[in-house]
mmCIF file as Biopython writes it, N, C-alpha, C and O atoms, coordinates in Angstrom:
data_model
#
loop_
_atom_site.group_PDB
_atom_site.id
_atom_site.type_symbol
_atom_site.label_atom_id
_atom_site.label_alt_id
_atom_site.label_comp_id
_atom_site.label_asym_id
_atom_site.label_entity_id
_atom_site.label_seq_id
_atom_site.pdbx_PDB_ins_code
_atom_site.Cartn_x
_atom_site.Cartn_y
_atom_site.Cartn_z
_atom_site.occupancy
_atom_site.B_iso_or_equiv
_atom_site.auth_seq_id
_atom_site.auth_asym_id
_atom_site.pdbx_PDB_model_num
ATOM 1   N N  . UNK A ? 1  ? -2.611 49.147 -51.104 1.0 0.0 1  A 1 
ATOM 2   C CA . UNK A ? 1  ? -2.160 50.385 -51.677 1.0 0.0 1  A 1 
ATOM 3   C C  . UNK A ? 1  ? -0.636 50.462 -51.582 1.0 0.0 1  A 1 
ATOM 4   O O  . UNK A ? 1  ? -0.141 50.053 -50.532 1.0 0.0 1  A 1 
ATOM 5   N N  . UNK A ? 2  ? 0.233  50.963 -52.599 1.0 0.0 2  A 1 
ATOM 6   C CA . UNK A ? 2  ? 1.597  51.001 -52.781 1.0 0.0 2  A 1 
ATOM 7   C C  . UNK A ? 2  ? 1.915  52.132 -53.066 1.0 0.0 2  A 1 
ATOM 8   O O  . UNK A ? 2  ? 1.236  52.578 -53.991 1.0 0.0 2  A 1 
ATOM 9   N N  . UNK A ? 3  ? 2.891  53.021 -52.555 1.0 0.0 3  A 1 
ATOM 10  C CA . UNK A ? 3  ? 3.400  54.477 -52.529 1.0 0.0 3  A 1 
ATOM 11  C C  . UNK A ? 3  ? 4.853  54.069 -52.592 1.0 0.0 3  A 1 
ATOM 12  O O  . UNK A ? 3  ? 5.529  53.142 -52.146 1.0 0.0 3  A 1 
ATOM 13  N N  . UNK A ? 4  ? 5.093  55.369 -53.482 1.0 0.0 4  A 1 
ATOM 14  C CA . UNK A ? 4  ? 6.375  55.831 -53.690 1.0 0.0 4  A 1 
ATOM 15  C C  . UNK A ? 4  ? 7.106  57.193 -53.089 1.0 0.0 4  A 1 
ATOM 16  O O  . UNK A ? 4  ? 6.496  58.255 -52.972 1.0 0.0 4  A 1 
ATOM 17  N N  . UNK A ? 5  ? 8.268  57.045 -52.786 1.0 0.0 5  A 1 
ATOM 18  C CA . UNK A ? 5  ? 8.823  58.039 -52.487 1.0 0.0 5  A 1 
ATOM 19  C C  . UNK A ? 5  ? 10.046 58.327 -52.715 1.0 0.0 5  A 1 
ATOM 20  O O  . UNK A ? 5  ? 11.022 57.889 -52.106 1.0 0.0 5  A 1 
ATOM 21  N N  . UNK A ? 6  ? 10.027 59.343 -53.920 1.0 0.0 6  A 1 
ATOM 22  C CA . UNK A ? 6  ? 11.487 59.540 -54.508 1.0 0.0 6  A 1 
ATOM 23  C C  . UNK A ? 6  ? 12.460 60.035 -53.499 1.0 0.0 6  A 1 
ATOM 24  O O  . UNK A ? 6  ? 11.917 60.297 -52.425 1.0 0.0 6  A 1 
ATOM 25  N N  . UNK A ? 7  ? 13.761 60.240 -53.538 1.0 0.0 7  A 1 
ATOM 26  C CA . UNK A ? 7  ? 14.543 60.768 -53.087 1.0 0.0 7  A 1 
ATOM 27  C C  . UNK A ? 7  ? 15.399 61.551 -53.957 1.0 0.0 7  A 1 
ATOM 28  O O  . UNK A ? 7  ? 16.417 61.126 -54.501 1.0 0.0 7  A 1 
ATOM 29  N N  . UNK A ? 8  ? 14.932 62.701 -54.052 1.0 0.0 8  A 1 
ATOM 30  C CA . UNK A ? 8  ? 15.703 63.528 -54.933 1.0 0.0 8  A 1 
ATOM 31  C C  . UNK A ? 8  ? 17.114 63.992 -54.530 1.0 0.0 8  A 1 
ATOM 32  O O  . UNK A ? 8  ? 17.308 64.444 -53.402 1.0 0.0 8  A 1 
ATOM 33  N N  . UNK A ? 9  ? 17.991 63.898 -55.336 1.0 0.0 9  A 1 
ATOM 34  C CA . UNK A ? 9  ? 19.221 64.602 -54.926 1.0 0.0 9  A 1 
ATOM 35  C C  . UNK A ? 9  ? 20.032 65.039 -56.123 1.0 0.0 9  A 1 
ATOM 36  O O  . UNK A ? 9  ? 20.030 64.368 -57.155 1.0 0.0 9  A 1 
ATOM 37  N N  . UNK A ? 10 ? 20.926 66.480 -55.964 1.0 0.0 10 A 1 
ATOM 38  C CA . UNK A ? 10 ? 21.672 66.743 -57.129 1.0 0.0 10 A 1 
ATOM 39  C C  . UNK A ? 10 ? 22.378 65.955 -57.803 1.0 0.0 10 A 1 
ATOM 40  O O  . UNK A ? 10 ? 22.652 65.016 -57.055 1.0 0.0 10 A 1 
ATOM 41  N N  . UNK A ? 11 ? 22.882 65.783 -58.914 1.0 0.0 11 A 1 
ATOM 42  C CA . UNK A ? 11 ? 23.519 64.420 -59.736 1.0 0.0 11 A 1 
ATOM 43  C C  . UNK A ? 11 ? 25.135 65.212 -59.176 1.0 0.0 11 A 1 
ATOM 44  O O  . UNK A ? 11 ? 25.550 66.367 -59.073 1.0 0.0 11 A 1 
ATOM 45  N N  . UNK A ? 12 ? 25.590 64.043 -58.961 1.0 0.0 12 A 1 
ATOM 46  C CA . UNK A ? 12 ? 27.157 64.103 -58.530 1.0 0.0 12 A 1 
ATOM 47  C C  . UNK A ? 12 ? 27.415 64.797 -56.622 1.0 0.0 12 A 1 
ATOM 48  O O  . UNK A ? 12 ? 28.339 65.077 -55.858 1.0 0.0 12 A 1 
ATOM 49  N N  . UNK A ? 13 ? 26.170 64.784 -56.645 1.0 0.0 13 A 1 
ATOM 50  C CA . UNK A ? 13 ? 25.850 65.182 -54.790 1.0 0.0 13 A 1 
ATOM 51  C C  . UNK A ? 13 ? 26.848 63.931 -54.185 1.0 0.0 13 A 1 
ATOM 52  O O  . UNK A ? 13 ? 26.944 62.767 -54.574 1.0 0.0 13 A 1 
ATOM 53  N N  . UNK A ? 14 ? 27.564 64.654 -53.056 1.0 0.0 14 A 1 
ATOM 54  C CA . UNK A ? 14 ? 28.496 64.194 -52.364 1.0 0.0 14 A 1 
ATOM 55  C C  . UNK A ? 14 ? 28.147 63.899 -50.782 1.0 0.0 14 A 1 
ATOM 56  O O  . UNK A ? 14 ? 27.324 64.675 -50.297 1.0 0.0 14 A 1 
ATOM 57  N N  . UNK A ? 15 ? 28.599 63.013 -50.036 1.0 0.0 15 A 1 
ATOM 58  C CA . UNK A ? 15 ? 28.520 63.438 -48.577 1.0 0.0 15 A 1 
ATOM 59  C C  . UNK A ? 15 ? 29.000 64.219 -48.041 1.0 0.0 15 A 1 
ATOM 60  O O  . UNK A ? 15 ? 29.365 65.211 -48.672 1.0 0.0 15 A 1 
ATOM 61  N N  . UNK A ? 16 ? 29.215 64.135 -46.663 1.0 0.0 16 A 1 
ATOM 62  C CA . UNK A ? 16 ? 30.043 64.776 -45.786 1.0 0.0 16 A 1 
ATOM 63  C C  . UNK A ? 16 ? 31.516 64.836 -45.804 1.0 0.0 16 A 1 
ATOM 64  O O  . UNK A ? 16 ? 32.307 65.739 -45.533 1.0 0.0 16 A 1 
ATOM 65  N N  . UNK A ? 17 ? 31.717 63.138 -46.359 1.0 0.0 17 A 1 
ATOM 66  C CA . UNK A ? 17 ? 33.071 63.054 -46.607 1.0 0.0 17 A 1 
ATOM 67  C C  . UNK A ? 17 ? 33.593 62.852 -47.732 1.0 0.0 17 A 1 
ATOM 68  O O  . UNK A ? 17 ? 34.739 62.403 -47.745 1.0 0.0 17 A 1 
ATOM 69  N N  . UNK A ? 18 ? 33.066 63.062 -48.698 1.0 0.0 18 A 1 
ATOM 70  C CA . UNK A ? 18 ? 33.071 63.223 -49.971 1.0 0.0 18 A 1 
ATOM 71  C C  . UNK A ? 18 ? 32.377 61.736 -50.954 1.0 0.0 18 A 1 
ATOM 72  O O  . UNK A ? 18 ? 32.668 61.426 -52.109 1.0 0.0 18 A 1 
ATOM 73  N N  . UNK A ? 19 ? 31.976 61.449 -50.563 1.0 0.0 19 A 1 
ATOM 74  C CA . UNK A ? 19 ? 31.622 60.214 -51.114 1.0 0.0 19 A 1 
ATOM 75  C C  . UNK A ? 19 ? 30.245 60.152 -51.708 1.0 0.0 19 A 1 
ATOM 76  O O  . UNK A ? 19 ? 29.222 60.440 -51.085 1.0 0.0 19 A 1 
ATOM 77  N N  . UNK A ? 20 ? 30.295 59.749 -52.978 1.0 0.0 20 A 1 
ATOM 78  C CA . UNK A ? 20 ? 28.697 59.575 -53.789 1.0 0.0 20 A 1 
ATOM 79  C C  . UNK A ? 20 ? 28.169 59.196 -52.622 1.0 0.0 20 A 1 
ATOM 80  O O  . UNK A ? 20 ? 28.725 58.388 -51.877 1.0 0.0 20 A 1 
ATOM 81  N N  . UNK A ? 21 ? 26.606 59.979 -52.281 1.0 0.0 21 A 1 
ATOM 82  C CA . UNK A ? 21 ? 25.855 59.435 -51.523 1.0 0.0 21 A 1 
ATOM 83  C C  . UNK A ? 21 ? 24.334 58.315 -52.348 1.0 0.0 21 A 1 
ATOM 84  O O  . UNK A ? 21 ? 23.543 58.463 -53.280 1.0 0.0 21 A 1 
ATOM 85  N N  . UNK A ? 22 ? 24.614 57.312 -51.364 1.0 0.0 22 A 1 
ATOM 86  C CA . UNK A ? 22 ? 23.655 56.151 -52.125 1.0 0.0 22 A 1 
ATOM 87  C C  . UNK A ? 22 ? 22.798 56.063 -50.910 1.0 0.0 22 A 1 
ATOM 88  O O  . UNK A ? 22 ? 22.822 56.640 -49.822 1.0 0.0 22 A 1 
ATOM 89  N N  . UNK A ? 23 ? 21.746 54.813 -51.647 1.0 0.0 23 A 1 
ATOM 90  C CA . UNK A ? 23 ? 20.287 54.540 -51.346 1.0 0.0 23 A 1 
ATOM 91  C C  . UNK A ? 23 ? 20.542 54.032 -49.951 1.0 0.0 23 A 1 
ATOM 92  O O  . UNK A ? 23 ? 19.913 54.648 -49.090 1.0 0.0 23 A 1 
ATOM 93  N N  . UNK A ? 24 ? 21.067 53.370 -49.659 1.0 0.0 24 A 1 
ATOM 94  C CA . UNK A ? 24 ? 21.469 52.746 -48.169 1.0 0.0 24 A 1 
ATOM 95  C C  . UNK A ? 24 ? 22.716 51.747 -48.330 1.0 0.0 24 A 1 
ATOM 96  O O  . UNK A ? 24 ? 23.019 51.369 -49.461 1.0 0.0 24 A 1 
ATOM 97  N N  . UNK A ? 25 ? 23.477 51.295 -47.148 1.0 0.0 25 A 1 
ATOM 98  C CA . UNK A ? 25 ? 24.463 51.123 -47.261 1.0 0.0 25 A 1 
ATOM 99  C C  . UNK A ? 25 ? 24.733 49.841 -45.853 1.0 0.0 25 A 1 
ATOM 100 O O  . UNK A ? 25 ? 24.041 49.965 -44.843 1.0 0.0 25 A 1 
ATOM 101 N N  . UNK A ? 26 ? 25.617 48.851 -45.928 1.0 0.0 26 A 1 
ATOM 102 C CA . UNK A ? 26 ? 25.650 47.727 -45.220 1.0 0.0 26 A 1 
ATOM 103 C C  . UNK A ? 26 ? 26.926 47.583 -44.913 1.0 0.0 26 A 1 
ATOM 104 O O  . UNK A ? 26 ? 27.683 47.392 -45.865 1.0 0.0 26 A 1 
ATOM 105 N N  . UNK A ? 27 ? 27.621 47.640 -43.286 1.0 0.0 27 A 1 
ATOM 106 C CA . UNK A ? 27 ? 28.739 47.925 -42.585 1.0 0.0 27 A 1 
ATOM 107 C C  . UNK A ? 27 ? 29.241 47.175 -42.109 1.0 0.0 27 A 1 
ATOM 108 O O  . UNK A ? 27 ? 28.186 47.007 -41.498 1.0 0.0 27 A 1 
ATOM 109 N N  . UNK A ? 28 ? 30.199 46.080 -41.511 1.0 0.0 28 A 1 
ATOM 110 C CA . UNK A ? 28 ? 30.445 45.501 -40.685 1.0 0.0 28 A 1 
ATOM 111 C C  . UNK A ? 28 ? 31.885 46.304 -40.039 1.0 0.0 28 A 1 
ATOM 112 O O  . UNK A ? 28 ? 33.037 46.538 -40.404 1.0 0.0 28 A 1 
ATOM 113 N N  . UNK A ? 29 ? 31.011 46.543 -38.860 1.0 0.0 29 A 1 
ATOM 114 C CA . UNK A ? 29 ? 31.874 48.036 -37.270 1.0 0.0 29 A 1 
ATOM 115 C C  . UNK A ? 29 ? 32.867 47.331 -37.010 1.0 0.0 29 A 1 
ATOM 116 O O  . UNK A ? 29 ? 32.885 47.341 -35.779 1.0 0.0 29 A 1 
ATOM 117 N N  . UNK A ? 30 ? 33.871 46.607 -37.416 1.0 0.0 30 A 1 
ATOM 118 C CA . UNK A ? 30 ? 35.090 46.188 -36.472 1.0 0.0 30 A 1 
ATOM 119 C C  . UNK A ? 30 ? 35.652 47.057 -36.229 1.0 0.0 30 A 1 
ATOM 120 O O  . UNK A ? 30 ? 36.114 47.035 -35.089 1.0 0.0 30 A 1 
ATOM 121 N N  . UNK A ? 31 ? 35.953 48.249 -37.035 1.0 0.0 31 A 1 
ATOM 122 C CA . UNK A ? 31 ? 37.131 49.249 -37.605 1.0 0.0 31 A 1 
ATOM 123 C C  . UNK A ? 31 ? 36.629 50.543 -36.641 1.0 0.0 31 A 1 
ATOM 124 O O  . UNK A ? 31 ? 37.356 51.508 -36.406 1.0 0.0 31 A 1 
ATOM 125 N N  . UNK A ? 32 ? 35.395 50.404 -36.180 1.0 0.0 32 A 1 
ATOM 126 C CA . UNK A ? 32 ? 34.661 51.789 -35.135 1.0 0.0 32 A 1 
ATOM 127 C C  . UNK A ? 32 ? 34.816 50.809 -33.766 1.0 0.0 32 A 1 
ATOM 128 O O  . UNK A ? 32 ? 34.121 51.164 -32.815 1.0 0.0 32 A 1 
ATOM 129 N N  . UNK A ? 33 ? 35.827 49.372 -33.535 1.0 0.0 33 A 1 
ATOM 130 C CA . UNK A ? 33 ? 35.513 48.598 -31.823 1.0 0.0 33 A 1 
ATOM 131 C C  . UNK A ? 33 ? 33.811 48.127 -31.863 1.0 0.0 33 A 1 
ATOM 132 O O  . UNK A ? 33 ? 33.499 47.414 -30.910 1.0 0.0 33 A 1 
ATOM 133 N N  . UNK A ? 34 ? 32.708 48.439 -32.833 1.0 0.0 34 A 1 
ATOM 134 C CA . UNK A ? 34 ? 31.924 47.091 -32.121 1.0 0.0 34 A 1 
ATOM 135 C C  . UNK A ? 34 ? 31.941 45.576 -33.561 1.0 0.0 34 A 1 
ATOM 136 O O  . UNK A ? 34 ? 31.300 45.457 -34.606 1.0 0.0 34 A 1 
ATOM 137 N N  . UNK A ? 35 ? 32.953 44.720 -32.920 1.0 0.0 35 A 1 
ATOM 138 C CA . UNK A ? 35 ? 33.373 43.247 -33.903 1.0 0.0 35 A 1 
ATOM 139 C C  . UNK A ? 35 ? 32.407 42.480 -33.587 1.0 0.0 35 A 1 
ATOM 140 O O  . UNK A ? 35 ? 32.341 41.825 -32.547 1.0 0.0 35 A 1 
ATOM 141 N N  . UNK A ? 36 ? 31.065 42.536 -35.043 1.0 0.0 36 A 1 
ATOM 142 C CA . UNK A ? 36 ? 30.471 41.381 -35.457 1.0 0.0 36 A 1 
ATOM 143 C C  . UNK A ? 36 ? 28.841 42.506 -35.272 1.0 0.0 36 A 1 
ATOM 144 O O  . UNK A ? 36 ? 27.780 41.975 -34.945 1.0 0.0 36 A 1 
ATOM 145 N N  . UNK A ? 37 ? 28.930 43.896 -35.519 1.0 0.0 37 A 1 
ATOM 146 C CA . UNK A ? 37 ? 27.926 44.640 -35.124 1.0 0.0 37 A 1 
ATOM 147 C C  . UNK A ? 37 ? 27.797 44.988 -37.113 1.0 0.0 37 A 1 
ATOM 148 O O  . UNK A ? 37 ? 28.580 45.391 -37.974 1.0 0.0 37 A 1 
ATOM 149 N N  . UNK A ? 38 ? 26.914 44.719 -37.091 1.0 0.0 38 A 1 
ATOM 150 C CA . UNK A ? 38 ? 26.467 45.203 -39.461 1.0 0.0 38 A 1 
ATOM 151 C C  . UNK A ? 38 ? 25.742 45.646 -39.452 1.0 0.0 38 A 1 
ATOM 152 O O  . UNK A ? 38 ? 24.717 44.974 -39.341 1.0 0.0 38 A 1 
ATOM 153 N N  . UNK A ? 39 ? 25.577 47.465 -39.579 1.0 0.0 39 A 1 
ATOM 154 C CA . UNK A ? 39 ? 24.981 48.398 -39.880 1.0 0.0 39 A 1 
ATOM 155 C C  . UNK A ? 39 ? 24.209 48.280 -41.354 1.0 0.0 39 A 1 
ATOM 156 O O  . UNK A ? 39 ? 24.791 48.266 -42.439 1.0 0.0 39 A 1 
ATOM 157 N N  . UNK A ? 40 ? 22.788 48.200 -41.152 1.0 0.0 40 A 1 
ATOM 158 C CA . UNK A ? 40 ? 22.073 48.001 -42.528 1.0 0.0 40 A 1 
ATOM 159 C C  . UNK A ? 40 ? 21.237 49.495 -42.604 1.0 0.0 40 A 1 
ATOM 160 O O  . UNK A ? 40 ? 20.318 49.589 -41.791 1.0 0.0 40 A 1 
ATOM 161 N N  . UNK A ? 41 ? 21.395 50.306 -43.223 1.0 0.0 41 A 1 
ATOM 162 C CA . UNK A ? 41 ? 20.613 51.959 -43.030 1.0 0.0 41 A 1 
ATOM 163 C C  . UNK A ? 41 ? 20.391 52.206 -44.346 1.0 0.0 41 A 1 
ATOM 164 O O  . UNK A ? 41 ? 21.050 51.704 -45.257 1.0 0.0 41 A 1 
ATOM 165 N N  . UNK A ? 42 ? 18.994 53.375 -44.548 1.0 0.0 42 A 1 
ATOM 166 C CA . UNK A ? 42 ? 18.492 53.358 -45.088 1.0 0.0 42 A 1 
ATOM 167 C C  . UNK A ? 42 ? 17.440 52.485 -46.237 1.0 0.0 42 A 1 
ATOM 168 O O  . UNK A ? 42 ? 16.742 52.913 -47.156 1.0 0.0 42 A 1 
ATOM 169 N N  . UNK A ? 43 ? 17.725 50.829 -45.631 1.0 0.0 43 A 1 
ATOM 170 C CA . UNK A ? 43 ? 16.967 50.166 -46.089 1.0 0.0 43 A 1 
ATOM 171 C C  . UNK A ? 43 ? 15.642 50.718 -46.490 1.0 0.0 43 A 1 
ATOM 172 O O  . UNK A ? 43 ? 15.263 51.528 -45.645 1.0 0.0 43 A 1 
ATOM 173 N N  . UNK A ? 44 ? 14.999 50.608 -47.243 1.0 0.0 44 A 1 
ATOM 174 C CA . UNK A ? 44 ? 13.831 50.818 -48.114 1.0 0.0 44 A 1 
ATOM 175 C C  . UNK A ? 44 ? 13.348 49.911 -49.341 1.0 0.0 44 A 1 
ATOM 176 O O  . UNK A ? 44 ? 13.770 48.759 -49.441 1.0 0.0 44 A 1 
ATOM 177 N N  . UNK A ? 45 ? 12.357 50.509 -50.376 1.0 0.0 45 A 1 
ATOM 178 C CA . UNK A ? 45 ? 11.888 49.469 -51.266 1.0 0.0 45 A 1 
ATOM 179 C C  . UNK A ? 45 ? 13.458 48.599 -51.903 1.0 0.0 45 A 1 
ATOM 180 O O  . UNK A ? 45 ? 13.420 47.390 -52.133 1.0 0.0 45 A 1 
ATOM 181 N N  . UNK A ? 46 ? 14.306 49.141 -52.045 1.0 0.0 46 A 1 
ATOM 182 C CA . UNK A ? 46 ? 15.307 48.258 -53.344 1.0 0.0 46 A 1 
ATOM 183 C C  . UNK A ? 46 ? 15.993 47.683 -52.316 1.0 0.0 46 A 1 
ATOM 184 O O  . UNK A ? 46 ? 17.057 47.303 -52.805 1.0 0.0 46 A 1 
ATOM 185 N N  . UNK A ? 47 ? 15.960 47.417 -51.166 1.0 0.0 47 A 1 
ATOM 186 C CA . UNK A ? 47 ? 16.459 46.770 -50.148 1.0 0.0 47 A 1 
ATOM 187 C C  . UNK A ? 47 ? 15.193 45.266 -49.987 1.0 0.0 47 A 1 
ATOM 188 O O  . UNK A ? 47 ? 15.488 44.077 -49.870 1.0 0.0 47 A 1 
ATOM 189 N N  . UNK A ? 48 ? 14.437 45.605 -50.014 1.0 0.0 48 A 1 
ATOM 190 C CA . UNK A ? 48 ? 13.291 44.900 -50.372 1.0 0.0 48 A 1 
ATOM 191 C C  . UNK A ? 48 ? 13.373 44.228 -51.223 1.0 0.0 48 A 1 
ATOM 192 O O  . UNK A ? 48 ? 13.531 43.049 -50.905 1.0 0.0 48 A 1 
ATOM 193 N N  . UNK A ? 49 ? 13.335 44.443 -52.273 1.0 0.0 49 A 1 
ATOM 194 C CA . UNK A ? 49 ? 13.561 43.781 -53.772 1.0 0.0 49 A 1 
ATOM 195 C C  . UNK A ? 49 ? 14.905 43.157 -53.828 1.0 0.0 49 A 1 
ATOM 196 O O  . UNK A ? 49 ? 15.107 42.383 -54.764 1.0 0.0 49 A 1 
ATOM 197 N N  . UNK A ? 50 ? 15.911 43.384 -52.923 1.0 0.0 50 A 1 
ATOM 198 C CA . UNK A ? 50 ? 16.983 42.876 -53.136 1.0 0.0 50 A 1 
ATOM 199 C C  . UNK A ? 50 ? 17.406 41.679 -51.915 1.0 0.0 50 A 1 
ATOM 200 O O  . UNK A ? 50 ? 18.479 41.079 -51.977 1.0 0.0 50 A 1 
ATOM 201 N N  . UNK A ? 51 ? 16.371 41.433 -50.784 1.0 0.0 51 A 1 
ATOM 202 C CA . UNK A ? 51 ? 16.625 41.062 -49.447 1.0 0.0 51 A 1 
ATOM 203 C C  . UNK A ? 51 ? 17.336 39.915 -49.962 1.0 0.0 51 A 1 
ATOM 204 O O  . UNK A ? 51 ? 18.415 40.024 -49.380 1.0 0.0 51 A 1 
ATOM 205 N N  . UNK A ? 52 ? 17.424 38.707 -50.810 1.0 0.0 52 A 1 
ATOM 206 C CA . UNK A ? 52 ? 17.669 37.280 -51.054 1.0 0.0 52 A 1 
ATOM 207 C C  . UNK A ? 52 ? 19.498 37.678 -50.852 1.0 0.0 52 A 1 
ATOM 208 O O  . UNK A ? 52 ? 20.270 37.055 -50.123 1.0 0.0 52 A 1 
ATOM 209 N N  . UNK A ? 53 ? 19.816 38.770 -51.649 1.0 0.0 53 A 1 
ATOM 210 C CA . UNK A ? 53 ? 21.073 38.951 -52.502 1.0 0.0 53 A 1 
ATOM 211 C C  . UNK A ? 53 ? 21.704 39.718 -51.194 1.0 0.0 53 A 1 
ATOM 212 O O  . UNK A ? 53 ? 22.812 39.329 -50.825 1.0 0.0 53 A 1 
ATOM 213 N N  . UNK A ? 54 ? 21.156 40.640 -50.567 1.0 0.0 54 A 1 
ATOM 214 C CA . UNK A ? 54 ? 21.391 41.244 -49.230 1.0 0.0 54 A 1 
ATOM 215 C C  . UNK A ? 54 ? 21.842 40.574 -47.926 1.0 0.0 54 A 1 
ATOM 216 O O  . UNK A ? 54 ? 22.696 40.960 -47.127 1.0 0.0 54 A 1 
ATOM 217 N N  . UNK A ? 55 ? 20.714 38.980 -47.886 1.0 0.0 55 A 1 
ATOM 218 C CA . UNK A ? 55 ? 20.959 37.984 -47.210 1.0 0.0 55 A 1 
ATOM 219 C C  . UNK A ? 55 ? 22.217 37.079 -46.992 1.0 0.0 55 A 1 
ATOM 220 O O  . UNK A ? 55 ? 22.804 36.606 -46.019 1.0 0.0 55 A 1 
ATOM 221 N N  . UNK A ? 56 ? 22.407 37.054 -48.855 1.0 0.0 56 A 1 
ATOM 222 C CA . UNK A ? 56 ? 23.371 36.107 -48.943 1.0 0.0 56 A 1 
ATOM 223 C C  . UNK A ? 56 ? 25.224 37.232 -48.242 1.0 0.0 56 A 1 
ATOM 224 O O  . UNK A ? 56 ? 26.211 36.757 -47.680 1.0 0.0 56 A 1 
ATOM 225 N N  . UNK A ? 57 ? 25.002 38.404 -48.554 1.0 0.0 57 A 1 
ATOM 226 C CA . UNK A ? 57 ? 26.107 39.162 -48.370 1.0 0.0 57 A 1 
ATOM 227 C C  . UNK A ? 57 ? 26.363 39.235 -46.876 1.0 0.0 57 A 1 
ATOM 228 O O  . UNK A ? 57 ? 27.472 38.981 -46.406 1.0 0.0 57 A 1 
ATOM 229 N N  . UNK A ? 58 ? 25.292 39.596 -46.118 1.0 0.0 58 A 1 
ATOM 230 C CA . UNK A ? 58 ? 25.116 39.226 -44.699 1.0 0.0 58 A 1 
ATOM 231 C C  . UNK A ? 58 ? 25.858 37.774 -43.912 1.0 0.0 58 A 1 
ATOM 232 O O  . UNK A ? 58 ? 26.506 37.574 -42.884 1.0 0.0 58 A 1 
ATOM 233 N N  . UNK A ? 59 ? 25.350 36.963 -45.030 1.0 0.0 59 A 1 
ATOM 234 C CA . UNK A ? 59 ? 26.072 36.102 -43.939 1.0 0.0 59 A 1 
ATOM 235 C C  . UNK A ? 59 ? 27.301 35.775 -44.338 1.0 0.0 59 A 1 
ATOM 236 O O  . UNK A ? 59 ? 28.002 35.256 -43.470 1.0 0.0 59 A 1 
ATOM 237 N N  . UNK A ? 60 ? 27.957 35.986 -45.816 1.0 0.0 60 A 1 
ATOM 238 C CA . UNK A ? 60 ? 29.282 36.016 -45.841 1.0 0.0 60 A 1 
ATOM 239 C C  . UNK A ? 60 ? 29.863 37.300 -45.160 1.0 0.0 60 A 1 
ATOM 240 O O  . UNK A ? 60 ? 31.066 37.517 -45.304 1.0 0.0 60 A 1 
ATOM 241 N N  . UNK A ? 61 ? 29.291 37.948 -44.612 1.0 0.0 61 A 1 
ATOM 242 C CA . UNK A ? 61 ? 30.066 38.822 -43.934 1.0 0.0 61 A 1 
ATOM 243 C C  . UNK A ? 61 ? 30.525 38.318 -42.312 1.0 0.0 61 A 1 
ATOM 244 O O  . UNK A ? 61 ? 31.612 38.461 -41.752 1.0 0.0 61 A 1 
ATOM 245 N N  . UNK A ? 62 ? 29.434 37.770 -41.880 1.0 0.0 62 A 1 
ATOM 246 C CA . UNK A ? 62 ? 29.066 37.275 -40.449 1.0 0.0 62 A 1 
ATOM 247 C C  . UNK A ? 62 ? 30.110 35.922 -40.661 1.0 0.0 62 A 1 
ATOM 248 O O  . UNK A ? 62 ? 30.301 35.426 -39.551 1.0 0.0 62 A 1 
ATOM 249 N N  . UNK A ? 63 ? 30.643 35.376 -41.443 1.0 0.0 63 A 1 
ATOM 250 C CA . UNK A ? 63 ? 31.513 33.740 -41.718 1.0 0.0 63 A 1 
ATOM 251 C C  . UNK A ? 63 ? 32.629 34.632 -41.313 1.0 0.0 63 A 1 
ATOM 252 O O  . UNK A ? 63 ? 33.340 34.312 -40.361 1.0 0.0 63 A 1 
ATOM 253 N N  . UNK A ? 64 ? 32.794 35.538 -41.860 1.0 0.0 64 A 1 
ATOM 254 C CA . UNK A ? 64 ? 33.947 35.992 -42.461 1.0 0.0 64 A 1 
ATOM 255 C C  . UNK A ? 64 ? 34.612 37.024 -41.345 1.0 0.0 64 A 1 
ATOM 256 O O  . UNK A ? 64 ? 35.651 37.673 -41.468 1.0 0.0 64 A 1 
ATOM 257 N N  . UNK A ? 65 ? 34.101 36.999 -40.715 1.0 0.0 65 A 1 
ATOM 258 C CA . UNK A ? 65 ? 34.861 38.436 -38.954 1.0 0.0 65 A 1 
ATOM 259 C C  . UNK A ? 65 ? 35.733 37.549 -38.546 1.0 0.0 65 A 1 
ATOM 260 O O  . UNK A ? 65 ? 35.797 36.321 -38.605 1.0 0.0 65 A 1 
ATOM 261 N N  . UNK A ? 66 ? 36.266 38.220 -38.204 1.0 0.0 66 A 1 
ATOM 262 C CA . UNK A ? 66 ? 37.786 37.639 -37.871 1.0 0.0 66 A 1 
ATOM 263 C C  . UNK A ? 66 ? 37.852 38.775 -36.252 1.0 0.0 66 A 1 
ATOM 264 O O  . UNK A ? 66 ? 38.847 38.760 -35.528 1.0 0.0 66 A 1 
#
């Protein structure tokens, strides 16, 4: 069995800090002191569907800390 669950939000809905808020979002913390820590949140289905392309960004991120 497969379920959906929309996430409704107003069109042009903003965050906290003003920023289009999206589906989930992928961090690498040097800039908050923890270097080599990659915040992956709100992962869900299109995180899923996207893991190959997600993967590949991951580890050019992880090459790439300085």
């Amino acid at each position: 069995m497969m379920t959906y669950r929309p996430k409704w939000q107003a069109s042009g809905q903003k965050s906290r800090r003003g920023e289009p808020i999206r589906d989930f979002y992928i961090k690498e913390e040097s800039e908050r002191g923890y270097r080599g820590f990659i915040n992956l949140v709100g992962m869900e289905s299109p995180g899923l569907t996207s893991c190959l392309a997600i993967g590949n960004y991951i580890y050019n991120l992880v090459i790439n800390i300085k």
